[in-house]
C-alpha positions in Angstrom: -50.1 9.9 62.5 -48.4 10.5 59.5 -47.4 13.4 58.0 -50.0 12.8 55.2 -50.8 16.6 54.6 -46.9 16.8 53.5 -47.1 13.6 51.6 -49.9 15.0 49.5 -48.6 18.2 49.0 -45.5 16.6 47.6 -47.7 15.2 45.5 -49.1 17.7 43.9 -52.5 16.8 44.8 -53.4 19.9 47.0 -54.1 23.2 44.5 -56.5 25.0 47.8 -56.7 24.9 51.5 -57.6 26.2 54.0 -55.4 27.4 56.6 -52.4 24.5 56.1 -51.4 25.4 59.9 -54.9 24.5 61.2 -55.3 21.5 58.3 -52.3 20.1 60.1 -53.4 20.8 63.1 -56.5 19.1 62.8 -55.0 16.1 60.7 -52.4 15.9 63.0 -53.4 14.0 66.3 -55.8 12.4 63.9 -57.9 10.6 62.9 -60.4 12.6 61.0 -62.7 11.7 58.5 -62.6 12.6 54.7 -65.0 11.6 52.3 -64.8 12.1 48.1 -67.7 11.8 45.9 -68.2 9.5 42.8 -71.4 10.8 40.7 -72.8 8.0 38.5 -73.2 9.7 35.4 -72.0 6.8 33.4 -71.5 2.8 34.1 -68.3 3.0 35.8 -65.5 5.4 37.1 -63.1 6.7 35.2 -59.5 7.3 35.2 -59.9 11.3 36.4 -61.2 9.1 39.3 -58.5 7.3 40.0 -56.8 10.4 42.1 -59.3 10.6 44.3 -59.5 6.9 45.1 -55.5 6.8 45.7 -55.9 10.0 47.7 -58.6 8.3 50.1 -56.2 5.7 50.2 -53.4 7.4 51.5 -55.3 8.8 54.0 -56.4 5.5 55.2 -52.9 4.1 55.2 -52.0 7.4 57.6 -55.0 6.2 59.9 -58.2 8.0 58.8 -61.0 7.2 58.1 -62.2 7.6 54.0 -66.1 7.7 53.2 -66.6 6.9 49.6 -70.0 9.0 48.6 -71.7 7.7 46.0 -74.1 10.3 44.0 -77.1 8.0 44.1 -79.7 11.2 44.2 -77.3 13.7 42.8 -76.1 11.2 39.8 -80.4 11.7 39.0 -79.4 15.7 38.5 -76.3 15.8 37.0 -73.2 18.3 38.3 -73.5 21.5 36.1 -69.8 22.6 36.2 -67.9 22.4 33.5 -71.0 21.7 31.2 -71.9 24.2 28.7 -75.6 22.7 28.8 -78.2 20.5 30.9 -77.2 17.0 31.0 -79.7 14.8 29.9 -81.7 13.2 32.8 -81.2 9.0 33.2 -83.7 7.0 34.3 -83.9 5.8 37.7 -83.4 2.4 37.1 -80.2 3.1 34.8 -78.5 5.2 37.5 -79.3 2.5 40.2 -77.3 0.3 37.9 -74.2 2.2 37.6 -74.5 3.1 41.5 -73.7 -0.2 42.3 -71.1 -1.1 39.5 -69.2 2.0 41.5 -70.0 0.7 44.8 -67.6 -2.4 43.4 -64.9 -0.7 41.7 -64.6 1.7 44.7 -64.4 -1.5 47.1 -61.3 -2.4 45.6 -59.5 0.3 47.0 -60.3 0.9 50.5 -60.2 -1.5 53.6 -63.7 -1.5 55.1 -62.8 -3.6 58.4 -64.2 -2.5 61.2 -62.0 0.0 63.0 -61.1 3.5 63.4 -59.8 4.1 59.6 -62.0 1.3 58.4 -64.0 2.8 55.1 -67.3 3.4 54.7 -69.5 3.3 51.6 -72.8 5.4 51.2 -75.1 7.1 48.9 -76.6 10.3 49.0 -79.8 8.9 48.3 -80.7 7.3 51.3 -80.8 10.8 53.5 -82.5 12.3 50.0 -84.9 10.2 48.6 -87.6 10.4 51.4 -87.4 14.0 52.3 -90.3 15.8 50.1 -90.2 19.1 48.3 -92.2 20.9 51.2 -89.3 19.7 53.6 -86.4 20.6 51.2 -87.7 23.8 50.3 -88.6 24.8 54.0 -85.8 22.9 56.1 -82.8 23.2 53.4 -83.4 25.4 50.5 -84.3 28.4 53.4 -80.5 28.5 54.6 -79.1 29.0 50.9 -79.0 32.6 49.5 -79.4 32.9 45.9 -76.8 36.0 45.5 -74.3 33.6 46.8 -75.5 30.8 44.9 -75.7 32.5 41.4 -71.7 34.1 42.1 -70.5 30.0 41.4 -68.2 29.9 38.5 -70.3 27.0 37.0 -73.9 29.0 37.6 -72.3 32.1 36.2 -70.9 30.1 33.1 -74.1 28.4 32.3 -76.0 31.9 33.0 -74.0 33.3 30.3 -74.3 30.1 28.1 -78.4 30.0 27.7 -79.3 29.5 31.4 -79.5 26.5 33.4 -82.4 24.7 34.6 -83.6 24.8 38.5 -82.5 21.2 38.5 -78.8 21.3 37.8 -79.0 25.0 39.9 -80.3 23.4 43.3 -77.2 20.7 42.4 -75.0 22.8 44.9 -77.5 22.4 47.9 -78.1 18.8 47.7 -74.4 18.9 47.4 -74.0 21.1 50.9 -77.0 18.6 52.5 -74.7 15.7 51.8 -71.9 17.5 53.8 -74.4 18.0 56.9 -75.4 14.4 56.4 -72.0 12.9 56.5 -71.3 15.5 59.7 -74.4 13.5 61.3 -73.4 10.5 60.8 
């Protein structure tokens, strides 16, 4: 493997870690998996995009395996940070649209062959759009406390802006369920 957490670095591209001697250690006899997440909140990606892609990338080239997460439930919500208000909701059909228009630009940078570092593509609505409220609030909502959740820069910011809305607030657990669901899988 390559020294990829070194090549990144140099790069610039890592501002936190973790522990960089267990990161290593962990990227090191590789390969791991590493995913990055692309919410479709317009028709396409755009250029702020473009550093994750390239950084999936080079981890692919150093032998790991990228998963390109497309925000197919989540893009329905909308990600409250950095917004001083609630984003307005798309329609379902709309968001559908602009989940697969990323699906294609975000084939053109990974290698999907099968393999060990081949890439996969996904979208967080196919673990999200069956589970019901009942099983959300009971089986995921249950393991999130709401101190920790309302001490997030973007929940305080909004808090202090006019509020936010119990959609864009239960944004970071959907988020978190993703992570489970890409451990799973």
């Amino acid at each position: 493997m390559s020294d990829i957490l070194g090549e990144l670095s140099w790069r610039g591209l890592i501002a936190l870690s973790t522990d960089p001697d267990e990161l290593r250690k962990a990227l090191d006899p590789g390969p791991v998996t590493a995913y990055g997440g692309f919410d479709p909140t317009a028709p396409g990606l755009h250029i702020g995009n473009l550093v994750l892609l390239l950084t999936l990338r080079r981890l692919q080239l150093a032998g790991h395996r990228p998963i390109g997460l497309v925000g197919g439930a989540t893009g329905l919500i909308g990600d409250p940070s950095g917004k001083s208000a609630e984003r307005v909701l798309n329609p379902r059909e709309v968001v559908a649209q602009w989940v697969e228009r990323i699906r294609g630009e975000v084939s053109r940078f990974l290698d999907f062959d099968p393999g060990p570092s081949g890439a996969l593509l996904v979208s967080n609505l196919d673990w999200t759009e069956h589970l019901s409220a009942l099983e959300f609030l009971r089986d995921v909502g249950k393991h999130f406390p709401v101190n920790q959740m309302l001490s997030r820069e973007s929940v305080k910011a909004r808090l202090e802006a006019g509020g936010i809305s119990y959609t864009e607030f239960s944004y970071q657990i959907l988020q978190a369920y993703d992570y489970l669901e890409l451990h799973r899988r």
